[in-house]
N, C-alpha and C positions, 0 to 999 in steps of 0.2 A: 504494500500500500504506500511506503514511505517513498518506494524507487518513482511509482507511478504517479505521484504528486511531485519530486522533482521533475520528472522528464513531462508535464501538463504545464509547470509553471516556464520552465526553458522555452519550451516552445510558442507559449504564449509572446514573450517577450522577445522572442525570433520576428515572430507575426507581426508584432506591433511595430519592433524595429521596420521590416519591412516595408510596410503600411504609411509611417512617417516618410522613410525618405526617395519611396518609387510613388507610391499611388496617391499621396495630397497633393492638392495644387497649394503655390504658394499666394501669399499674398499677391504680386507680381503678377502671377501667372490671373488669377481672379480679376486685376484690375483691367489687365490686356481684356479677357474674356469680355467683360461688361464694357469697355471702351466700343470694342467693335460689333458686338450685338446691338449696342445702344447708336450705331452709326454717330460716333464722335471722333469718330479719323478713319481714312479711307487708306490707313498703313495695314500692312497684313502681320499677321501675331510674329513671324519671324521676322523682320524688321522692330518691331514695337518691344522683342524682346532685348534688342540690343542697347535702349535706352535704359536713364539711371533708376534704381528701383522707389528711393523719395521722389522722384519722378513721378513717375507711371500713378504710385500708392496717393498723393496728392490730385493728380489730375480725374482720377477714377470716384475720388471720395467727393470732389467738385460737382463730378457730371452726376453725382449717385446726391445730389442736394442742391441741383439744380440749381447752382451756380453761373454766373458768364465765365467768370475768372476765377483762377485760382493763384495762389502767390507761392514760390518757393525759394528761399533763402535772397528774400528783400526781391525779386522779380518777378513780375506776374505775368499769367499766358495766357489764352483764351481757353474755354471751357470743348469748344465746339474749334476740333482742328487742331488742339495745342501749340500753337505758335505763341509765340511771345507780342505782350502788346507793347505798344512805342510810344 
């Protein structure tokens, strides 16, 4: 019984490891998702994946509050397209 409760707990903790770091999306990966479903840039998810991830995280929490703008480290972009405004 004792061997059988080690070897249920190991493998749980296999699973879960697993689980963390192949099958979550991450924050990043979420913001891409709902940037391009929500058609707020006409970039494709491998391109939008090469951008910075306060980036993406910032501009996705904008268009998800319906935001114009959003600001990151004192410059601000547009909401719709992410460009920076002038």
């Amino acid at each position: 019984m004792k061997n059988f409760l080690i070897i249920f707990l190991v493998l749980l903790i296999i699973s879960v490891a697993l689980w963390y770091f192949f099958l979550r999306k991450s924050a990043k990966e979420k913001g891409i998702d709902y940037l391009i479903e929500h058609q707020f840039t006409d970039g494709t998810k491998e391109k939008l994946m090469t951008f910075g991830e306060d980036y993406l995280i910032a501009w996705a929490a904008a268009a998800k509050n319906k935001n114009s703008e959003f600001e990151l480290n004192g410059k601000f972009y547009m909401t719709q397209g992410g460009t920076a405004v002038k």
